[in-house]
C-alpha positions in Angstrom: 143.8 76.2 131.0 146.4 77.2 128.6 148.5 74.1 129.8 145.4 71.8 128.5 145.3 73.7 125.4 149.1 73.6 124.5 149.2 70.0 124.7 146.6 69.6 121.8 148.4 72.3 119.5 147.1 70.7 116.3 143.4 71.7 117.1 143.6 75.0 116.9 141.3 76.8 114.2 143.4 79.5 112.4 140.4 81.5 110.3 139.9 84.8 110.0 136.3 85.7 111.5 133.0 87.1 109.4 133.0 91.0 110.0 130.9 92.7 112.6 127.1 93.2 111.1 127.5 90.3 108.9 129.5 92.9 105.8 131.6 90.6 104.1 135.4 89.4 104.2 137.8 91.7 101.5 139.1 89.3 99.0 142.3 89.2 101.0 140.4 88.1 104.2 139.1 85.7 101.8 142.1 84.3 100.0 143.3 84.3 103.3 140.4 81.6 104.7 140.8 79.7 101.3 144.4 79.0 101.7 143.9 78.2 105.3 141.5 75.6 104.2 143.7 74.1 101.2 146.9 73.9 103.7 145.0 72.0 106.1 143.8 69.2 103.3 147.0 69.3 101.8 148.0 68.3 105.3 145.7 65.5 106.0 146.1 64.4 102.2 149.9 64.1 102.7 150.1 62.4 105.9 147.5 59.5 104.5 149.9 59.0 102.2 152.9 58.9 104.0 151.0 56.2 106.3 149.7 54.0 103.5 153.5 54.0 102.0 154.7 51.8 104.7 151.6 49.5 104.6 151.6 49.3 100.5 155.4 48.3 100.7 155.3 46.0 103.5 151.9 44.2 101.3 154.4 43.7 98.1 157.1 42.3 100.2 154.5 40.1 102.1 151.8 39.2 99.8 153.0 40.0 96.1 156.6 38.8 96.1 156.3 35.7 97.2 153.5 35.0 94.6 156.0 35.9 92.5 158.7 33.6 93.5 156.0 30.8 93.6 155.0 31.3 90.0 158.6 31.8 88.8 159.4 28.8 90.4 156.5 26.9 88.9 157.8 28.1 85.3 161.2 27.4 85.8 159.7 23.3 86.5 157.9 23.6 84.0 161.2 24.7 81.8 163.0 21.7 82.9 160.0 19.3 82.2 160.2 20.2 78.5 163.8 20.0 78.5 164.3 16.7 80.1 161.2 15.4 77.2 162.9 17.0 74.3 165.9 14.2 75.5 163.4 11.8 76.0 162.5 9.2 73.2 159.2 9.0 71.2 159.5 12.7 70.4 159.6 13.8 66.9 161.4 16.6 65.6 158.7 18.9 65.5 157.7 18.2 68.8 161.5 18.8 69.9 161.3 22.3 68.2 158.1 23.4 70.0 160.1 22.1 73.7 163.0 24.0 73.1 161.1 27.5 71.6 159.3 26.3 74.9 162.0 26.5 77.4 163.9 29.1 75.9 161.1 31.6 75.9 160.4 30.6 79.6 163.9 31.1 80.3 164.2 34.4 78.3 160.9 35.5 80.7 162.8 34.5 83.4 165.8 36.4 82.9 164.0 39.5 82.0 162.6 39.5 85.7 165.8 38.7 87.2 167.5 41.8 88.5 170.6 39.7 89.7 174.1 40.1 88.9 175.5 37.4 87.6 171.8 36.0 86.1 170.7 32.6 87.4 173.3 30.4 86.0 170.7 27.5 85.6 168.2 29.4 83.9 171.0 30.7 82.1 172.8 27.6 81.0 168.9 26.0 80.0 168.2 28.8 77.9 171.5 28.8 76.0 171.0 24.9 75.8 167.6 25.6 73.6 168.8 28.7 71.8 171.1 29.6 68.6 171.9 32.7 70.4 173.6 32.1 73.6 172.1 35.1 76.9 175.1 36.7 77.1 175.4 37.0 73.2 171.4 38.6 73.5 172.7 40.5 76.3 175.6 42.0 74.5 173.5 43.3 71.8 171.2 44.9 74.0 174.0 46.8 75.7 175.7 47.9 72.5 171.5 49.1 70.6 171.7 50.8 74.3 175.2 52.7 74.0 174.1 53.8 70.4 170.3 55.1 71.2 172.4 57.2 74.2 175.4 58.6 72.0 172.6 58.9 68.7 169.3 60.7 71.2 171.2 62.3 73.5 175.0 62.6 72.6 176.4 60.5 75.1 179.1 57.6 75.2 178.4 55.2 77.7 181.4 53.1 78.9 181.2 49.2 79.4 180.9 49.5 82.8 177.8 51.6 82.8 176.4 48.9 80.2 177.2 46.2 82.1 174.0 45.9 84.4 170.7 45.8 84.6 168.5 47.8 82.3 167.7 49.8 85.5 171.2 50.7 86.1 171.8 51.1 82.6 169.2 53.8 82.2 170.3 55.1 85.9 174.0 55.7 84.1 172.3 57.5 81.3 170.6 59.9 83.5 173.6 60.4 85.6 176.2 61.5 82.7 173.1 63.6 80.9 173.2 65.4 84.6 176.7 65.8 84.5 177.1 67.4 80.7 174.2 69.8 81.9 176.7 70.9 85.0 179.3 71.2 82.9 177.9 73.0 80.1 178.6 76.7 80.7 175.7 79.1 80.0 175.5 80.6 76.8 176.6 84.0 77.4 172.9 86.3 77.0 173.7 90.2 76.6 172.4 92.1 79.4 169.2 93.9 78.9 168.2 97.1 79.7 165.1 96.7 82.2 162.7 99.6 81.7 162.1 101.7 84.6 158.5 99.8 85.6 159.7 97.0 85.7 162.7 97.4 88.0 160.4 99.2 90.0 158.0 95.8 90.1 161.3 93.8 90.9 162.4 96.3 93.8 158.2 96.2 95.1 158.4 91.9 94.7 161.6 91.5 96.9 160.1 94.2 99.5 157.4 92.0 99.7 159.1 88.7 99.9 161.4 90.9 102.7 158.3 91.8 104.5 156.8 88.0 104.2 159.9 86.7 105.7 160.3 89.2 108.9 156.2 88.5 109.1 156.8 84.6 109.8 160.6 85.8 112.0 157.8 88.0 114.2 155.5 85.1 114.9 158.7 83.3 115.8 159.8 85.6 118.6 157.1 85.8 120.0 156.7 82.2 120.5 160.3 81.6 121.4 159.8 84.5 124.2 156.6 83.1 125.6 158.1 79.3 125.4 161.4 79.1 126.1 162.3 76.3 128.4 165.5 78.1 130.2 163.2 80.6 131.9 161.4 77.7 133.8 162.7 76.6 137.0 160.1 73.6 137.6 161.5 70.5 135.5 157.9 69.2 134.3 157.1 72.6 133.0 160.4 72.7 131.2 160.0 70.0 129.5 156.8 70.8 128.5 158.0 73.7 126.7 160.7 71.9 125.3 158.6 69.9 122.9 156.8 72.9 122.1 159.7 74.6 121.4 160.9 72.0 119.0 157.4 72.3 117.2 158.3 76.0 116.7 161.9 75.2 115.7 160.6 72.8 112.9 157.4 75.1 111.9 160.0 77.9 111.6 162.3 76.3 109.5 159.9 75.0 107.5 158.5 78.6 107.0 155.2 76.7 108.1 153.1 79.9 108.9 149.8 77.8 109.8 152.1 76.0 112.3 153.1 79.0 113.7 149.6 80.5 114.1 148.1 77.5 115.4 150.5 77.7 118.2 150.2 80.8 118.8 146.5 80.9 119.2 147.0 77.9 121.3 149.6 79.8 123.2 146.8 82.4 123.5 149.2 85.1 121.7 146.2 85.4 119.7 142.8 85.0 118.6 140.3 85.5 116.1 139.5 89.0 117.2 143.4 89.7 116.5 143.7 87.6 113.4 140.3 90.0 112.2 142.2 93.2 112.7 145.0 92.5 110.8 146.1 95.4 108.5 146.2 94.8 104.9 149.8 94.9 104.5 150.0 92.5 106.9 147.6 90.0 105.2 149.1 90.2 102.5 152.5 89.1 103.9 150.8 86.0 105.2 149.0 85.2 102.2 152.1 85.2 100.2 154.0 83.2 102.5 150.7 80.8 102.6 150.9 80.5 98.5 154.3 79.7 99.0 153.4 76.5 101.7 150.7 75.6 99.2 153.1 74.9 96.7 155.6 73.5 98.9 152.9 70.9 100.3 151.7 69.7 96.4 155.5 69.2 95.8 155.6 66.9 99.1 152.6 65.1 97.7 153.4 64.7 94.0 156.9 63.6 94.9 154.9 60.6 97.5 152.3 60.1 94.6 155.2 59.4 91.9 155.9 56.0 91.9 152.4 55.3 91.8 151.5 57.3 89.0 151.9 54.8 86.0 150.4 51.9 87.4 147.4 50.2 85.5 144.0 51.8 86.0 145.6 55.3 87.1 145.3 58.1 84.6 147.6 60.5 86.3 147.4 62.0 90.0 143.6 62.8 89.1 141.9 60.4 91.3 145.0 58.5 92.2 144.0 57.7 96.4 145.8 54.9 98.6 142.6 53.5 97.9 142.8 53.2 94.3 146.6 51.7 94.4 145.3 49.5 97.7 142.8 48.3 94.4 145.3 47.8 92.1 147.3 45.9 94.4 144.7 43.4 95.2 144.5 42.7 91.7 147.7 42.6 91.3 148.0 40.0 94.0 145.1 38.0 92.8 146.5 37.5 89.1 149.5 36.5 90.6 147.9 34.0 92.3 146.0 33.0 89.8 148.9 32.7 87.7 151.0 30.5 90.1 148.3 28.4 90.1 147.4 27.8 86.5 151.5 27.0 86.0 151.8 24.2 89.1 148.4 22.9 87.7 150.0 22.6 84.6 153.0 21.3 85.6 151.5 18.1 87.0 148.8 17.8 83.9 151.9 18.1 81.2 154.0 15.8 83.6 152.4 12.8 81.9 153.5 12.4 78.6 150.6 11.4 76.6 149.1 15.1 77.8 152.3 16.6 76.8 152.2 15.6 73.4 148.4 16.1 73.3 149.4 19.8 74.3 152.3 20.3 71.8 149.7 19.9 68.8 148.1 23.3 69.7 151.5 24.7 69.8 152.7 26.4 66.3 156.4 27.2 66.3 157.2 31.0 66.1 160.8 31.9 64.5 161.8 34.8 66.3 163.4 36.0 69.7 160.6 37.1 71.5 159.6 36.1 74.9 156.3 36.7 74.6 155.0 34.1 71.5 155.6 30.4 73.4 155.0 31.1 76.9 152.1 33.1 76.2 150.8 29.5 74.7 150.8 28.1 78.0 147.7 30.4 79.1 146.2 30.5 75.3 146.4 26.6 74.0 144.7 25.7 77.5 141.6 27.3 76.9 141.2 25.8 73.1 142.5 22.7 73.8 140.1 21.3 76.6 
């Protein structure tokens, strides 16, 4: 019997019981219950996420990205179709202006998305073909408004080196020497203060208690260790049997995972809810501490899984933030891409005729700045007006 139970450790019920006559739980019996019950959804809460990670990731690398190549491609056509007509005769010199603010604000969108080092030396030398300002002339004055909004903000002076990437290794350089100047900057020297006597007394009572928590969970440990321990079995299936369980106590126990530890202990039959009922208030109130301090341990787990997730559209925080709700954005996300890649190959072979090209290029109004956004956001706007 306690073989069958052993094997199915995580099933074990760890609450304390309603007292005899139906008198009801002291509020540490209570907290006690409650914390039970937030560990274990803290639990299951963390390990959905940890399984939808995978899946999420594996979606963007199978679904989203190459939607994304598909559609970049299709722009980067579409890039090279204006080009090759502003060379092309019959093209006025309006016309020619609206192609090249066309291509160099596809290009300029291009490059933005394009983590690689060296950029895409096509894109690149298209762009710089169409532009007063070559990429690397743009680039160079990003790096050097970076260098001075890091030595103006925050004091420090960024080398060329740490300039010379992307902006996510830019900003990852920025971090780095900010965490480097904290570790180096000494303390500032604070006078010691004279505690008064209640509250050194507090202090000594705390770290008593946080003594008494720990030999609490070191107890549960022993025991376990005593009753499992695979060197005291001579039959080899038995031995190995208790070497797994052993390893669940190893890993509970360095975790300080009290739950863990009661749960295989009442599967070990150590104990039950009679003795988890009896236990003395000083006692309780060692668990309960070392419970709190789980609790917070497990939200830490989970906010630091939720994080990347956190700022994407439709999410207002962790509050209602579920694998669910990204699993929704992500649809979206893939369907706009789609939709996306779509509208730029559809226009690709519409503007490939040039009587529809020049058709097009009267709903387009010249805009005399460096943006990315003002042209290319004309290939999803004109459309609409111009049918």
């Amino acid at each position: 019997m306690q073989e069958q139970v052993l094997e199915n450790a995580e099933t074990a019920v760890v609450r304390l019981p309603g007292r005899a006559g139906g008198a009801a739980l002291s509020k540490a019996q209570t907290l006690f219950n409650r914390l039970i019950e937030r560990i274990d959804q803290q639990r299951k809460l963390l390990a959905g996420w940890q399984e939808f990670v995978p899946r999420f990731q594996q979606r963007v690398a199978g679904e989203l990205e190459p939607l994304q190549q598909r559609c970049n491609r299709a722009q980067l056509a579409l890039a090279k179709l204006f080009d090759a007509a502003s060379d092309s005769t019959g093209i006025t010199k309006r016309e020619r202006a609206k192609l090249a603010m066309l291509v160099r604000d596809i290009c300029a969108r291009l490059l933005l998305d394009d983590d690689a080092t060296p950029p895409n030396a096509e894109i690149v030398t298209l762009h710089d073909k169409h532009s007063d300002t070559s990429h690397a002339q743009l680039r160079e004055e990003e790096t050097e408004h970076f260098k001075e909004m890091a030595e103006t903000l925050f004091g420090v002076d960024l080398d060329q080196s740490e300039v010379s990437g992307s902006a996510e290794a830019m900003c990852a350089a920025l971090k780095r020497k900010l965490s480097q100047q904290r570790i180096a900057r000494p303390e500032p020297a604070v006078a010691p203060r004279h505690k008064a006597a209640k509250e050194l007394a507090r202090e000594a009572k705390l770290a008593q208690h946080a003594q008494a928590a720990t030999q609490s969970v070191r107890e549960i440990f022993r025991k376990l260790a005593s009753a499992l321990h695979p060197d005291r079995e001579s039959d080899q299936q038995e031995r190995a049997r208790k070497t797994a369980l052993m390893q669940q106590v190893n890993q509970a126990y360095a975790k300080r995972d009290l739950l863990r530890l009661l749960e295989l202990q009442i599967q070990a039959e150590q104990i039950d809810a009679a003795v988890l009922g009896s236990l003395s208030p000083s006692r309780l109130r060692h668990y309960n501490q070392v419970l709190t301090e789980q609790c917070a341990e497990l939200e830490h787990e989970i906010a630091a899984v939720v994080a990347p997730f956190v700022h994407q559209p439709g999410a207002s925080g962790r509050d209602g933030l579920t694998p669910q709700t990204v699993n929704r954005a992500l649809d979206g996300d893939i369907a706009a891409m789609r939709r996306a890649a779509q509208h730029f190959e559809h226009e690709l072979k519409r503007l490939a005729d040039p009587g529809a090209l020049k058709a097009w290029l009267k709903h387009i109004k010249v805009e005399h700045r460096r943006g990315v956004d003002s042209a290319f956001d004309a290939l999803f706007d004109t459309f609409a007006h111009a049918r």
